[in-house]
ChimeraX commands (.cxc) that place a marker at each C-alpha (Angstrom):
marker #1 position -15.76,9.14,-14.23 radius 0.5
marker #1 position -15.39,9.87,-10.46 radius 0.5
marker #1 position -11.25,10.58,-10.22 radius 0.5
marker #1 position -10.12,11.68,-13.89 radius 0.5
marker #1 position -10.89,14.91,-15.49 radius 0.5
marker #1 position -13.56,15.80,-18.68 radius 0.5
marker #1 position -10.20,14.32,-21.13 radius 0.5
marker #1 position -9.03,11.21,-18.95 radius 0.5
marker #1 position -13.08,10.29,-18.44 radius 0.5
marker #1 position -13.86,10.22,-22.08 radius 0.5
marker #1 position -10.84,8.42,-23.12 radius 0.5
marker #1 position -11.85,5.82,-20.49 radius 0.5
marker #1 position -15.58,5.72,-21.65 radius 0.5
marker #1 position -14.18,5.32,-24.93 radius 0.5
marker #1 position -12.18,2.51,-24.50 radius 0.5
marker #1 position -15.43,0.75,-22.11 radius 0.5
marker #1 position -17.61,0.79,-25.36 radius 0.5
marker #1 position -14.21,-0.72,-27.36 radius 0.5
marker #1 position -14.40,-3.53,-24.68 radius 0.5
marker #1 position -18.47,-4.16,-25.05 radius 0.5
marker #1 position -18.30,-4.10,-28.85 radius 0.5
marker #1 position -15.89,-6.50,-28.82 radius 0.5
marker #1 position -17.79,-8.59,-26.12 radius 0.5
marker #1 position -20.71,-8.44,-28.10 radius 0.5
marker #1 position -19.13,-9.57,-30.96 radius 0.5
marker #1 position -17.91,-12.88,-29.43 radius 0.5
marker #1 position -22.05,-13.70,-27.55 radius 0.5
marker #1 position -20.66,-15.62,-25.06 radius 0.5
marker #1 position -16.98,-15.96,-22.64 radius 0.5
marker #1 position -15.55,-18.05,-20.34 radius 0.5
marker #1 position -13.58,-15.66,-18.80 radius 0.5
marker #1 position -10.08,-17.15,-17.24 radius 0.5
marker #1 position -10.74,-15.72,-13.11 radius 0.5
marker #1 position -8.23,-15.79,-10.97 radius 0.5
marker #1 position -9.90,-13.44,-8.52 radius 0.5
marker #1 position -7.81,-10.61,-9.02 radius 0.5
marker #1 position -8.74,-6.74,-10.56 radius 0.5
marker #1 position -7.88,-7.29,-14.25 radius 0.5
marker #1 position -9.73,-10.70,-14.77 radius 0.5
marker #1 position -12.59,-9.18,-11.79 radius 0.5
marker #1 position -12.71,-5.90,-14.37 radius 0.5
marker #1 position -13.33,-8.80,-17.78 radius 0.5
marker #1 position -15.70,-10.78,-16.17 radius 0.5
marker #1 position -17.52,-7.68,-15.03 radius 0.5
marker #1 position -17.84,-6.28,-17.73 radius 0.5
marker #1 position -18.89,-9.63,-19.67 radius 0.5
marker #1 position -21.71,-10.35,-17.60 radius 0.5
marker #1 position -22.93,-6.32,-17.89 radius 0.5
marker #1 position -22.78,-6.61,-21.51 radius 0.5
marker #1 position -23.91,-10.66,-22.70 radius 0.5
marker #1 position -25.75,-11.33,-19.45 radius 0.5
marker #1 position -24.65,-13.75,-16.65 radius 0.5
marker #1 position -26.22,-16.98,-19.18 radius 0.5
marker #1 position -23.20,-15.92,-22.05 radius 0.5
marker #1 position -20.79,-15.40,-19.46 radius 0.5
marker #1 position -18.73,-18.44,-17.20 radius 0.5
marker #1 position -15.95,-17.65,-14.46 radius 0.5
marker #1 position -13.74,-20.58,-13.99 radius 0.5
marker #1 position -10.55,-20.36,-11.79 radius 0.5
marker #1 position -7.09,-22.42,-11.62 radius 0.5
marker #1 position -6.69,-24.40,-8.19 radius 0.5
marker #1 position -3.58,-25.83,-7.38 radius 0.5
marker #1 position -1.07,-25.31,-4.91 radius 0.5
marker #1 position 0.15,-22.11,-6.52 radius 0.5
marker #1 position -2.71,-20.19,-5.81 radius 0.5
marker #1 position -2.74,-17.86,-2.57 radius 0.5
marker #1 position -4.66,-19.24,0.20 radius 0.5
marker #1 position -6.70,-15.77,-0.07 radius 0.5
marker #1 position -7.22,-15.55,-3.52 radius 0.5
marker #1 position -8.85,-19.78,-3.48 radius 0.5
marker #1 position -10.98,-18.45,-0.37 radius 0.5
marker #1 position -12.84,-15.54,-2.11 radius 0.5
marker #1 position -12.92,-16.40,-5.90 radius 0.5
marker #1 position -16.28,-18.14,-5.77 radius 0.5
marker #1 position -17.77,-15.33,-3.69 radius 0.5
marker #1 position -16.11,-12.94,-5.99 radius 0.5
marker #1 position -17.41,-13.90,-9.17 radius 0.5
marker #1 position -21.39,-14.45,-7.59 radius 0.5
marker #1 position -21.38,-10.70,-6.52 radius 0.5
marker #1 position -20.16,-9.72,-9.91 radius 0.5
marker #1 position -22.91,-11.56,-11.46 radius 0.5
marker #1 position -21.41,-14.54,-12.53 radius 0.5
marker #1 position -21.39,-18.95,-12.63 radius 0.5
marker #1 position -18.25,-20.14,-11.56 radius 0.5
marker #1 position -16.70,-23.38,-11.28 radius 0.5
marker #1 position -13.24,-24.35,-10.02 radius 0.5
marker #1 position -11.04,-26.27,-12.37 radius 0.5
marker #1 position -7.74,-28.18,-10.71 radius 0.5
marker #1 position -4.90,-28.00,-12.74 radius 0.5
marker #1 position -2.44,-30.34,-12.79 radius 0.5
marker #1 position 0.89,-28.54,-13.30 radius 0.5
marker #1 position 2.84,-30.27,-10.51 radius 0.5
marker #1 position 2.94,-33.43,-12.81 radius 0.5
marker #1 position 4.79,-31.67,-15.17 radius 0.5
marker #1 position 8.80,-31.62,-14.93 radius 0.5
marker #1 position 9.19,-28.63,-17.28 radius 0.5
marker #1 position 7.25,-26.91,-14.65 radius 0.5
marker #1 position 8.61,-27.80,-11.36 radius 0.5
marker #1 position 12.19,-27.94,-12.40 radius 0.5
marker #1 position 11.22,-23.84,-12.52 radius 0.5
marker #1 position 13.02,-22.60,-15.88 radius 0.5
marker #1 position 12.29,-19.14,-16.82 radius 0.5
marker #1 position 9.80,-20.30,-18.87 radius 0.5
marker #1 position 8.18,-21.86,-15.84 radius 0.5
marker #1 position 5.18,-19.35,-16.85 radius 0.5
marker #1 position 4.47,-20.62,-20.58 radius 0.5
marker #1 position 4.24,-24.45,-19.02 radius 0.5
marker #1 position 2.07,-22.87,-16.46 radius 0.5
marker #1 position -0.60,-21.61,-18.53 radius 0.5
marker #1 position -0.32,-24.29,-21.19 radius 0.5
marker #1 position -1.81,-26.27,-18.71 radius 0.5
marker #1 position -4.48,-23.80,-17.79 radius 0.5
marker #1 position -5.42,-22.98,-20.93 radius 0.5
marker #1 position -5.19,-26.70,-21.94 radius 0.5
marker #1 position -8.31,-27.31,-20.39 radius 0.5
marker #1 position -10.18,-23.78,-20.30 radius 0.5
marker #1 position -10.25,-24.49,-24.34 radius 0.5
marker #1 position -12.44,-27.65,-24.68 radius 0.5
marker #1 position -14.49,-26.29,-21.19 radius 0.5
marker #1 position -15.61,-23.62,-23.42 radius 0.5
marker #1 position -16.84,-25.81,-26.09 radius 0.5
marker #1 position -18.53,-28.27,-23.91 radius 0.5
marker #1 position -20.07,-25.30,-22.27 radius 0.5
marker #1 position -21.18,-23.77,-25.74 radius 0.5
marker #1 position -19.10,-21.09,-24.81 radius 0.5
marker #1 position -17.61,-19.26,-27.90 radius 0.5
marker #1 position -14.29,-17.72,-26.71 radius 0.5
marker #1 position -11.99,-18.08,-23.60 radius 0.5
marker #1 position -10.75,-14.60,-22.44 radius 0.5
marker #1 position -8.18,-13.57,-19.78 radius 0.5
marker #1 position -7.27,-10.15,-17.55 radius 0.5
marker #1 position -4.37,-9.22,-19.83 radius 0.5
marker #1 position -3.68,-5.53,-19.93 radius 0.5
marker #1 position -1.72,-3.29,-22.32 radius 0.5
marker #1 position 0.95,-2.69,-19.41 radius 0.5
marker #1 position 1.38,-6.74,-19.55 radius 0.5
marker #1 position 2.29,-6.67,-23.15 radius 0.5
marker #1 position 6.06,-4.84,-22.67 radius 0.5
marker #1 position 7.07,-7.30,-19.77 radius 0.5
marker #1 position 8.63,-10.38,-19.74 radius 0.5
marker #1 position 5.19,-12.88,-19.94 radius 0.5
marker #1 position 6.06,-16.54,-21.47 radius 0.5
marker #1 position 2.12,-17.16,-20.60 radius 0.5
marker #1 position 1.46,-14.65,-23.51 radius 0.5
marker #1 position 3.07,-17.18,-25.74 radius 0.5
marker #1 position 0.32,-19.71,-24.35 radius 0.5
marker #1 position -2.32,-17.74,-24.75 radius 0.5
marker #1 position -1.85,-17.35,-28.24 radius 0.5
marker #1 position -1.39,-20.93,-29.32 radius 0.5
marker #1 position -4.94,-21.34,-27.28 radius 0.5
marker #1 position -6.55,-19.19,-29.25 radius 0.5
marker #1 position -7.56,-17.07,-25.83 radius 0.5
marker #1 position -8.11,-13.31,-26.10 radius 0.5
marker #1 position -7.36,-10.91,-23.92 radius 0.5
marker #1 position -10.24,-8.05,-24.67 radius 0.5
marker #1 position -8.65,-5.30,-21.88 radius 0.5
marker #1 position -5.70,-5.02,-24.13 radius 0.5
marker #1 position -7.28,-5.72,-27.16 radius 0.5
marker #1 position -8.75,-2.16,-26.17 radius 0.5
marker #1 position -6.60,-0.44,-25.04 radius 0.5
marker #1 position -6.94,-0.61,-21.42 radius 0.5
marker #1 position -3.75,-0.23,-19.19 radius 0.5
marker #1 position -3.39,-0.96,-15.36 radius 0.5
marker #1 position -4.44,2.11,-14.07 radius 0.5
marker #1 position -7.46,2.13,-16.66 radius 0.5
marker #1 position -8.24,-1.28,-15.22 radius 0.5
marker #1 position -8.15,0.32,-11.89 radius 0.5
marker #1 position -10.29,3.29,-12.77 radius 0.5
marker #1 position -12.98,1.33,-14.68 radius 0.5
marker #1 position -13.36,-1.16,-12.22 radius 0.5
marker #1 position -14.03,1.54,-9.78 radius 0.5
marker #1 position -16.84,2.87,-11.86 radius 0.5
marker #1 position -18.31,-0.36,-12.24 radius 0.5
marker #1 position -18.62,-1.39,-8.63 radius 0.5
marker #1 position -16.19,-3.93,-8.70 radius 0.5
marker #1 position -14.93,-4.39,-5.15 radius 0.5
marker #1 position -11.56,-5.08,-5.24 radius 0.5
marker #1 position -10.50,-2.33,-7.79 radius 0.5
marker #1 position -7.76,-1.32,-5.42 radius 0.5
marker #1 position -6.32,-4.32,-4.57 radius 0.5
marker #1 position -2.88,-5.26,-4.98 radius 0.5
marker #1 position -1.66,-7.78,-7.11 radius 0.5
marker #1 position -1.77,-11.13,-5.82 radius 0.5
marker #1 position 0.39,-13.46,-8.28 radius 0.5
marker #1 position 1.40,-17.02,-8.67 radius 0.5
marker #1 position 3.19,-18.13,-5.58 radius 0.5
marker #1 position 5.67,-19.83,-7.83 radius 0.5
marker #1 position 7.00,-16.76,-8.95 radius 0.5
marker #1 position 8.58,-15.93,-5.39 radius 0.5
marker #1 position 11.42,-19.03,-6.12 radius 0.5
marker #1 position 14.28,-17.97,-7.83 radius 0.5
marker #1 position 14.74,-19.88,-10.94 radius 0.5
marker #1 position 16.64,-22.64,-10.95 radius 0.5
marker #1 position 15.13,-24.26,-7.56 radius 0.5
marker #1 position 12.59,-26.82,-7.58 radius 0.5
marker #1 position 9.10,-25.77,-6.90 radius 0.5
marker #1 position 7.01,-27.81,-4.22 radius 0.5
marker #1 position 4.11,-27.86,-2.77 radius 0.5
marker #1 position 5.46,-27.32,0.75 radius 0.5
marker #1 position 7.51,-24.10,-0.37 radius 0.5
marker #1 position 4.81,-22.44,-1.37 radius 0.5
marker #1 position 2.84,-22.95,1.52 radius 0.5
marker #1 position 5.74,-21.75,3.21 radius 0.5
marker #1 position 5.95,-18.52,1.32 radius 0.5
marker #1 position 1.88,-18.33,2.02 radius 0.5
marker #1 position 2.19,-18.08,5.86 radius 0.5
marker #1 position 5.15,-16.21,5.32 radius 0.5
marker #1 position 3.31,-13.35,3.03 radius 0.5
marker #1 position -0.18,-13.63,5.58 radius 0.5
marker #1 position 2.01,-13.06,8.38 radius 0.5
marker #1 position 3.37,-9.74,7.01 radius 0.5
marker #1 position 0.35,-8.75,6.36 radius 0.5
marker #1 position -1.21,-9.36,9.46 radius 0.5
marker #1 position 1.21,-6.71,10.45 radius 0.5
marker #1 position -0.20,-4.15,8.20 radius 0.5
marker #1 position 1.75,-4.81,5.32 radius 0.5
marker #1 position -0.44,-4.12,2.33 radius 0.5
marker #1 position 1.74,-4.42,-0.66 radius 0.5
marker #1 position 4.46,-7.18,-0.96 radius 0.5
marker #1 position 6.22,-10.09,-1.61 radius 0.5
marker #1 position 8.70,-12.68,0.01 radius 0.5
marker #1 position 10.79,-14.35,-2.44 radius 0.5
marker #1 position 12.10,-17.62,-1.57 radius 0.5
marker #1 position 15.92,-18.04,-1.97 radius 0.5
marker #1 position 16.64,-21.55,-0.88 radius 0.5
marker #1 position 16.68,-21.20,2.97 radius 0.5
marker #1 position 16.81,-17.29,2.63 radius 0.5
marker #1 position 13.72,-15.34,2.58 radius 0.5
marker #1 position 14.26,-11.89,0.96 radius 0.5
marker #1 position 11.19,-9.24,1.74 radius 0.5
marker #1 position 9.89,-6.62,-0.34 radius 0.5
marker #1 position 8.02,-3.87,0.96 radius 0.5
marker #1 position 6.95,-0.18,-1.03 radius 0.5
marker #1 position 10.06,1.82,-0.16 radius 0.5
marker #1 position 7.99,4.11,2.19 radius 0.5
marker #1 position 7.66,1.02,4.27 radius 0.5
marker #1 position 11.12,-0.17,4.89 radius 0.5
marker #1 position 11.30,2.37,7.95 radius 0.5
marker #1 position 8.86,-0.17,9.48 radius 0.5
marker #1 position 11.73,-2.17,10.07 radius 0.5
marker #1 position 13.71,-0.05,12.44 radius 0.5
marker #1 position 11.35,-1.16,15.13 radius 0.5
marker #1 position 13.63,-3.89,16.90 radius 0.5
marker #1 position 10.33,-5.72,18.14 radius 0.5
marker #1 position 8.62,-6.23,14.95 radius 0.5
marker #1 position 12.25,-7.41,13.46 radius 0.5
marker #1 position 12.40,-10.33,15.90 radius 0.5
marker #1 position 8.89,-11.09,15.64 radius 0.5
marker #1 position 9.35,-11.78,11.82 radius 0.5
marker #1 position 12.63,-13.44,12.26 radius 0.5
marker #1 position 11.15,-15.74,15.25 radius 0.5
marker #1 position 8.13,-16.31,12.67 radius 0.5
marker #1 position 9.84,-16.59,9.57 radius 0.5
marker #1 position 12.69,-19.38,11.28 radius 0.5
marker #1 position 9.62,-20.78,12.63 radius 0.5
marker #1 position 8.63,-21.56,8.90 radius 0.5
marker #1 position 11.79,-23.27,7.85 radius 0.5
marker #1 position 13.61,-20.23,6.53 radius 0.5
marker #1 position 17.77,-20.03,7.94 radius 0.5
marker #1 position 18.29,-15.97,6.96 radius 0.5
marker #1 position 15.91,-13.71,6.50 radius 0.5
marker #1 position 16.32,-9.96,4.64 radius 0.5
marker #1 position 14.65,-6.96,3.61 radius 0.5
marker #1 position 15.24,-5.61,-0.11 radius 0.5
marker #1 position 16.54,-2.48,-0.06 radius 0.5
marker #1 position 15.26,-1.83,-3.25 radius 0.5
marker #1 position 11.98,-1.79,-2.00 radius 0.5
marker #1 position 8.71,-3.41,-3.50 radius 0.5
marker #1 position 8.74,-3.98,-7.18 radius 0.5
marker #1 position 6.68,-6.98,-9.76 radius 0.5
marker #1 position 9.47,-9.24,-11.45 radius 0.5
marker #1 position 12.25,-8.74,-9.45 radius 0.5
marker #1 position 13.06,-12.49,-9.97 radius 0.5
marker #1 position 13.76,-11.08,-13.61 radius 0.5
marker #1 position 16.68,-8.73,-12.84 radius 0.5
marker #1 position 19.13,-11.90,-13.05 radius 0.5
marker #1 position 18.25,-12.25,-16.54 radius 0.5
marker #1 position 17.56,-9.17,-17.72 radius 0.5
marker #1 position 19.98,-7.42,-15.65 radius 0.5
marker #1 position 19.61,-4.80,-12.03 radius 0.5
marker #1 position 18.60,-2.41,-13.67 radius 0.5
marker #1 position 15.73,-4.07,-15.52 radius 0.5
marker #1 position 12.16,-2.35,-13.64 radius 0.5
marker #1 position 9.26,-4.10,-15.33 radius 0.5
marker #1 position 7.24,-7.10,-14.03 radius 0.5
marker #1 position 6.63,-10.46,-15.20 radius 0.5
marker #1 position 3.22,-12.36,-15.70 radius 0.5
marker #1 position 3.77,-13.60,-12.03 radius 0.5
marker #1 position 4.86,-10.58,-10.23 radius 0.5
marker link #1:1,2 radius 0.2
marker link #1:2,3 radius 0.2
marker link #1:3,4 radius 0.2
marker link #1:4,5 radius 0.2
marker link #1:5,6 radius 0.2
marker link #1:6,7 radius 0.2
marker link #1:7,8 radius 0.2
marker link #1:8,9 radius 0.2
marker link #1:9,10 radius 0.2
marker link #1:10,11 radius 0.2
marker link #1:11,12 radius 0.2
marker link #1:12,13 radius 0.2
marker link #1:13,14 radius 0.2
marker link #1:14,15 radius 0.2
marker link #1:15,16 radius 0.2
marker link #1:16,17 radius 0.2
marker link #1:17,18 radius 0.2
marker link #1:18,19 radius 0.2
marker link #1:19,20 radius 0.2
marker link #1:20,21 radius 0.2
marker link #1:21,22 radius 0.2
marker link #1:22,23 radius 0.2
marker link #1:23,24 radius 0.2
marker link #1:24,25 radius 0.2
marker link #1:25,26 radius 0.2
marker link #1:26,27 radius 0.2
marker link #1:27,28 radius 0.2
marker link #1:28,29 radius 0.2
marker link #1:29,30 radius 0.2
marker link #1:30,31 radius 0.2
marker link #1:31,32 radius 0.2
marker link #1:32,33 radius 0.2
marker link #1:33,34 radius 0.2
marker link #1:34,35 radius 0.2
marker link #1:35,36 radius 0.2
marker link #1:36,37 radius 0.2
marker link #1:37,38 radius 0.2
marker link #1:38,39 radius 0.2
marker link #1:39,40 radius 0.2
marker link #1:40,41 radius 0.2
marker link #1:41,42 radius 0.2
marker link #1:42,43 radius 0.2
marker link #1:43,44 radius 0.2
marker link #1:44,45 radius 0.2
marker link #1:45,46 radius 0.2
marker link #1:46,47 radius 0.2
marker link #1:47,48 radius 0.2
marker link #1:48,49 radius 0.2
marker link #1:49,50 radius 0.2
marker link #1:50,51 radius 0.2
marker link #1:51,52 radius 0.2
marker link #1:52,53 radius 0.2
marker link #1:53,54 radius 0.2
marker link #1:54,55 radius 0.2
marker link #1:55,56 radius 0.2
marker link #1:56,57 radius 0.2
marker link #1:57,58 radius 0.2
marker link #1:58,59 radius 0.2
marker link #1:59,60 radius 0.2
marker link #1:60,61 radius 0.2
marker link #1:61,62 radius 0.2
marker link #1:62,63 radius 0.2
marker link #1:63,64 radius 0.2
marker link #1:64,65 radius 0.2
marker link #1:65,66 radius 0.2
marker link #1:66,67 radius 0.2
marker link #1:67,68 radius 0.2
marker link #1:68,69 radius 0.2
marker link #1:69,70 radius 0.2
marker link #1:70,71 radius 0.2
marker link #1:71,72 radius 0.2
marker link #1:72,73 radius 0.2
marker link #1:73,74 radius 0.2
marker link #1:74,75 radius 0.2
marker link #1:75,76 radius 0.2
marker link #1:76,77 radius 0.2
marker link #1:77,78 radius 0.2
marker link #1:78,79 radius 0.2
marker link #1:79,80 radius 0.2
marker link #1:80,81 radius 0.2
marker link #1:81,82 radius 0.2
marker link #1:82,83 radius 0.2
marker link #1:83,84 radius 0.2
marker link #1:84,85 radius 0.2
marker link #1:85,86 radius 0.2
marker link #1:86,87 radius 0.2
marker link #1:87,88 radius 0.2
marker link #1:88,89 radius 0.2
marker link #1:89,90 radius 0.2
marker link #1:90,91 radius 0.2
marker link #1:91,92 radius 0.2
marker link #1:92,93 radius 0.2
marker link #1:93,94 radius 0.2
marker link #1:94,95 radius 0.2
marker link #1:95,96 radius 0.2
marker link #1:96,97 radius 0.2
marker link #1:97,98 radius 0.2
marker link #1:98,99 radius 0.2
marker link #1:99,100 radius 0.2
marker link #1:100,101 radius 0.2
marker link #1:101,102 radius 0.2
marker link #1:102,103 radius 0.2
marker link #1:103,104 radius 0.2
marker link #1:104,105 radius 0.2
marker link #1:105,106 radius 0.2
marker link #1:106,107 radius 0.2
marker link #1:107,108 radius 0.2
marker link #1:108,109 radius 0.2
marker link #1:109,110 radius 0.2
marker link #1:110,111 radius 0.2
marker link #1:111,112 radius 0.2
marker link #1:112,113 radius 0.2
marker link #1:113,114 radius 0.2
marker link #1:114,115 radius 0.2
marker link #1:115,116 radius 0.2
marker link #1:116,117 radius 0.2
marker link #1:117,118 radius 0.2
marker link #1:118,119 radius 0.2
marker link #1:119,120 radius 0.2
marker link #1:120,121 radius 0.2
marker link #1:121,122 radius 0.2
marker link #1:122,123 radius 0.2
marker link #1:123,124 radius 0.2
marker link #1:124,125 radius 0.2
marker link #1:125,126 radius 0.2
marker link #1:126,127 radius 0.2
marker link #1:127,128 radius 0.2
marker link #1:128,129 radius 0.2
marker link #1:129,130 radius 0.2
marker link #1:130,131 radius 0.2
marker link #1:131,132 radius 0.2
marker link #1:132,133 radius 0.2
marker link #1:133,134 radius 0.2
marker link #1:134,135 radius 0.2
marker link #1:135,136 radius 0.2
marker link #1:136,137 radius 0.2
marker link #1:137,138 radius 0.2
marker link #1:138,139 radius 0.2
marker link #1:139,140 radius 0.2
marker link #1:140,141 radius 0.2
marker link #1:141,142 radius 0.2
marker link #1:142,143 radius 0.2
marker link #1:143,144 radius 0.2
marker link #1:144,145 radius 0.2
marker link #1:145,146 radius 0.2
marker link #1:146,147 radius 0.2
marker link #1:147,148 radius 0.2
marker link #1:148,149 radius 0.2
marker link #1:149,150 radius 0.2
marker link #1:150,151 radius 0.2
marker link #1:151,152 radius 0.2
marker link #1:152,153 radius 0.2
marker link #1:153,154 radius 0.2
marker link #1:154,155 radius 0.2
marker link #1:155,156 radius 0.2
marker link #1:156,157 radius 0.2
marker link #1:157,158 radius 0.2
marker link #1:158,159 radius 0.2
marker link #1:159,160 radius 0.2
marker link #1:160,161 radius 0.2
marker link #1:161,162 radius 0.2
marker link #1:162,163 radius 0.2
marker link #1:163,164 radius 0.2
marker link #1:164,165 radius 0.2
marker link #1:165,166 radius 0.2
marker link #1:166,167 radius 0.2
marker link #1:167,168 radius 0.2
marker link #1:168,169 radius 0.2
marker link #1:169,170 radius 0.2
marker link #1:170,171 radius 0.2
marker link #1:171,172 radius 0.2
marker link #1:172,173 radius 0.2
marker link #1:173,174 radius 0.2
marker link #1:174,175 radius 0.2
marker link #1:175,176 radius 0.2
marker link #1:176,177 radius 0.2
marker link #1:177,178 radius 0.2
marker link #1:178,179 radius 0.2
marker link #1:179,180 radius 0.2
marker link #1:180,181 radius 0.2
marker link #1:181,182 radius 0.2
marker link #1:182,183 radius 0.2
marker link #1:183,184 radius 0.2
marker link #1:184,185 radius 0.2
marker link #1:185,186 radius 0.2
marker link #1:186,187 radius 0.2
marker link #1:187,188 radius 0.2
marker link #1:188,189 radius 0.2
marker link #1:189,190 radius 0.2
marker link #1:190,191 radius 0.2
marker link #1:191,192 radius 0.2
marker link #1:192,193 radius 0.2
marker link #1:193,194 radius 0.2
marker link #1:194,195 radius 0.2
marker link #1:195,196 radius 0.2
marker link #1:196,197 radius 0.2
marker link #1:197,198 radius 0.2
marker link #1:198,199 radius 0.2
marker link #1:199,200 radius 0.2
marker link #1:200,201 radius 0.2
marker link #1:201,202 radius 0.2
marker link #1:202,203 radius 0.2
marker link #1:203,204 radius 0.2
marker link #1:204,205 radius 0.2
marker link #1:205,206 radius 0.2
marker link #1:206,207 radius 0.2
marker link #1:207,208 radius 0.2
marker link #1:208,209 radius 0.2
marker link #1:209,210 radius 0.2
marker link #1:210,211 radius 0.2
marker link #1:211,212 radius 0.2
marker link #1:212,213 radius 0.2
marker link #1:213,214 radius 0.2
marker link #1:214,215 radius 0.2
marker link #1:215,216 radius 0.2
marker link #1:216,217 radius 0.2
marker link #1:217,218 radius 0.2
marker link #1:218,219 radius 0.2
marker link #1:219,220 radius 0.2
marker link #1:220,221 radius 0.2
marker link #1:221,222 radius 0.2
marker link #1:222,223 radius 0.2
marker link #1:223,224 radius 0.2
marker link #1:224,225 radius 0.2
marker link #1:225,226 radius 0.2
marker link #1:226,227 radius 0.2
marker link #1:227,228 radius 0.2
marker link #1:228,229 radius 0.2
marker link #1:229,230 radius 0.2
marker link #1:230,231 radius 0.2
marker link #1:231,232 radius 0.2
marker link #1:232,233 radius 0.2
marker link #1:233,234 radius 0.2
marker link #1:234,235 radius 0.2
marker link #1:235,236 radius 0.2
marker link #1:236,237 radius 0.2
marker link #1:237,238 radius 0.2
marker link #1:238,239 radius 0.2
marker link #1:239,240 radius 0.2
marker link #1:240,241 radius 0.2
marker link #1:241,242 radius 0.2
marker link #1:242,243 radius 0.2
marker link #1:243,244 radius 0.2
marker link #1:244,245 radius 0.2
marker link #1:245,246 radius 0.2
marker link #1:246,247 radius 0.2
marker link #1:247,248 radius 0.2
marker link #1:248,249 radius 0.2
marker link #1:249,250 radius 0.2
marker link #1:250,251 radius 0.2
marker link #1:251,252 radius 0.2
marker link #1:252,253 radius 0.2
marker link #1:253,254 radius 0.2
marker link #1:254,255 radius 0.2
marker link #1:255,256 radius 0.2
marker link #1:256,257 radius 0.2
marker link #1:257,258 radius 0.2
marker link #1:258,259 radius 0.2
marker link #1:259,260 radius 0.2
marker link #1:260,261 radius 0.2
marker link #1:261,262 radius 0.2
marker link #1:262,263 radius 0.2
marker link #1:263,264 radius 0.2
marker link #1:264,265 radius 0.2
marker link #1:265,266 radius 0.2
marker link #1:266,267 radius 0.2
marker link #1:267,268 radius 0.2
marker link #1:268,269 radius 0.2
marker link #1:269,270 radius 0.2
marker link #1:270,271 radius 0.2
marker link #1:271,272 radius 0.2
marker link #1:272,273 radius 0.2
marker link #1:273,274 radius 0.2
marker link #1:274,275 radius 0.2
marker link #1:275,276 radius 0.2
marker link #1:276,277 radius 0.2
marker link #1:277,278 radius 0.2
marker link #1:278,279 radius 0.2
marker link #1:279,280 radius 0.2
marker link #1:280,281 radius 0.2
marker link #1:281,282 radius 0.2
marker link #1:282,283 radius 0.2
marker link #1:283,284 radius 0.2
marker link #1:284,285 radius 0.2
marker link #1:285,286 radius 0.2
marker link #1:286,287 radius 0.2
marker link #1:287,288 radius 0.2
marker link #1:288,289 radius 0.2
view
């Protein structure tokens, strides 16, 4: 495989015919989409191995969901071979979600799942399957928790598969947006504690286009109350010393609603929201990112 060497490319291919086995052991999916490379690399490989009549993408809407990522799911999915429907979820009617515990994830997906579950039956569909990687499994994920009392698998693990064998594969089977950065929940950008809304997370939306507008590729503006803290990879934050783009994005982001706005010294990393409970000097990610 294009990238690895004669070791790397066989313990890839390897861990491919793990994943079809296993695929063709269930006959048919509904594979959990939410338009980014892990769940693009499942339902890719799904429809390659049951056919696109065994294989259904259905993805989350709600106002957590990137403006992007609701744009191009249903194109998406099509040029990887696949039906797709949208399902709306409703977790904005639930208090245990909006009140934003650090749980907020497990309510989340509880929802989600919820409803993917009797879809699948009603679809004569015989298991619901997610993007989960082996990388997910050591970070701080309450939707794992969900998962599991859904009954939904998660088949790239299952296998073996971490994030940059998601990457690689993915390449090698044409998916388009193998390189594409992680696009998470936009829920996960409010610190716990504060009420999630609608109208933040549009906020944080514009916010996160805007940046990258600019030609930021990778990362993330976590909302603080009326502070907006930005993370960019550390190789970015020189960016920054240009006194015209500063104003721009503190014109812009005041614009938005935001009082202060900061840049993370730390630099780009998933789960930073996490380091209050796990403490600074905790590096992983969470489900969200």
């Amino acid at each position: 495989m294009s990238g690895l060497n004669a070791s790397e490319g066989r313990e890839l291919a390897d861990k491919y015919a793990a994943l079809q086995e296993l695929l063709r052991g269930w006959e048919s999916v509904l594979v959990a989409f939410s338009g980014g490379v892990d769940s693009a690399l499942a339902l890719r490989a799904a429809v390659l191995t049951l056919g696109p009549g065994r294989v259904l993408a259905v993805t989350g809407r709600s106002p957590a969901v990137p403006e992007s990522d609701i744009a191009g799911a249903a194109d998406l999915a099509a040029e990887l071979g696949a039906r797709h429907i949208w399902l709306d979820t409703e977790e904005f009617t639930d208090e245990n979600y909006v009140s934003n515990p650090t749980n907020r994830c497990y309510h989340c997906k509880t929802e989600l799942y919820g409803q993917l579950a009797p879809l699948a039956r009603r679809e004569g569909l015989a298991v619901v399957i997610n993007g989960v990687n082996v990388d997910d499994l050591g970070d701080y994920r309450p939707g794992l928790q969900a998962a599991g009392e859904h009954d939904v698998r998660a088949p790239l693990a299952e296998c073996g598969l971490r994030k940059v064998d998601v990457r690689a594969l993915a390449a090698q089977l044409d998916v388009p947006i193998h390189d594409k950065p992680a696009a998470p929940c936009l829920s996960s950008r409010v610190q716990y504690g504060e009420r999630i809304t609608p109208e933040k997370l549009r906020r944080i939306d514009k916010a996160e286009q805007y940046l990258r507008a600019r030609g930021f590729r990778e990362l993330r503006v976590r909302h603080h109350d009326t502070l907006a803290r930005i993370e960019v990879p550390a190789d970015e934050i020189a960016r920054f010393a240009d006194e015209s783009l500063r104003a721009e994005i503190v014109e812009h982001f005041r614009r938005l609603g935001y009082q202060y706005v900061t840049l993370d010294l730390l630099g780009f990393r998933t789960g930073s929201m996490n380091e209050v409970l796990l403490g600074a000097g905790f590096a992983g990610g969470d489900v969200d990112g």
